[in-house]
C-alpha positions, -999 to 999 in steps of 0.1 A, spaced: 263 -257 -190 276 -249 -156 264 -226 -128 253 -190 -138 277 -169 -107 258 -146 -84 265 -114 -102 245 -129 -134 216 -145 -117 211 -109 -100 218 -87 -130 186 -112 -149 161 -108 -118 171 -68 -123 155 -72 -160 131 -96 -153 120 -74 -125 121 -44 -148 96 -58 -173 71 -69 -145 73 -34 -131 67 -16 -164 40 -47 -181 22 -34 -146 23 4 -152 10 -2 -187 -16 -25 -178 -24 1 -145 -21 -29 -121 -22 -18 -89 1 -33 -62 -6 -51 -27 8 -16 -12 -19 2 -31 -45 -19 -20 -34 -17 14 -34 21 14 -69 24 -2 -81 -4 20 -67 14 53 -84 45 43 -118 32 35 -118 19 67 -108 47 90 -134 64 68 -161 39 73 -151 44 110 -166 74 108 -202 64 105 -202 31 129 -226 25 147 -205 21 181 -191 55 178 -155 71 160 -130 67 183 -145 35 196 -149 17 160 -106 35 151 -96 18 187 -109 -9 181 -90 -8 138 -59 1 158 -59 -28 183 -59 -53 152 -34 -38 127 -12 -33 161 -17 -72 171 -10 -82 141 22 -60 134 31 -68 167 34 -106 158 58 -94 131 79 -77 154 73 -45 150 68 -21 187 33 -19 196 40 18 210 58 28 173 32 10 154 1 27 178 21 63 164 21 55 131 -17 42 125 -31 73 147 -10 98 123 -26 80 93 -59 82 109 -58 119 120 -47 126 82 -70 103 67 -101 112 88 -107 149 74 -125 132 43 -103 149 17 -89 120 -8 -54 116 6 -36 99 -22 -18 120 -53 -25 112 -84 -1 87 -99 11 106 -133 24 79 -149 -10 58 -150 -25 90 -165 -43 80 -200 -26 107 -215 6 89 -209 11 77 -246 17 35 -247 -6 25 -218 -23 4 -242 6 -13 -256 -2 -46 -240 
């Protein structure tokens, strides 16, 4: 059997992705990004309450999630911009995620696997 060409190999990941995709929705698996969202927010939240004081304990938050996304080449100034939007939004205490509609339990086959 020879050598599956480019076009094939990609057109199977697109169905193998596919499945892993939707066997995740059904089983409502979160993914990294989710985690990374809630994780982000809990933080800023629990920010709130430290004991060295807000803006102190969020500096302190933005200093290592800059660093680090600094080492990955992103621009400290850009990166400094984006985590104090998402700190000024997360930090009224309102829940700041929508509800994901398709993980609903009245969605129908969510228990299909």
């Amino acid at each position: 059997m020879g050598k599956k060409s480019k076009k094939q190999r990609n057109a199977e990941q697109l169905v193998r992705q596919q499945g892993v995709r939707d066997k995740a929705r059904n089983r409502r698996r979160p993914s990294r990004d989710d985690i990374a969202r809630m994780l982000l927010w809990k933080m800023i939240m629990s920010a709130e309450n430290h004991r060295l004081g807000r803006q102190q304990a969020l500096d302190r938050l933005c200093d290592e999630i800059v660093d680090g996304l600094e080492l990955q080449g992103f621009s400290v100034r850009e990166s400094e911009e984006v985590f104090e939007g998402l700190a000024d939004r997360y930090a009224n205490g309102l829940f700041p995620f929508r509800p994901k509609r398709h993980l609903s339990k009245d969605s129908g086959d969510l228990d299909a696997n």
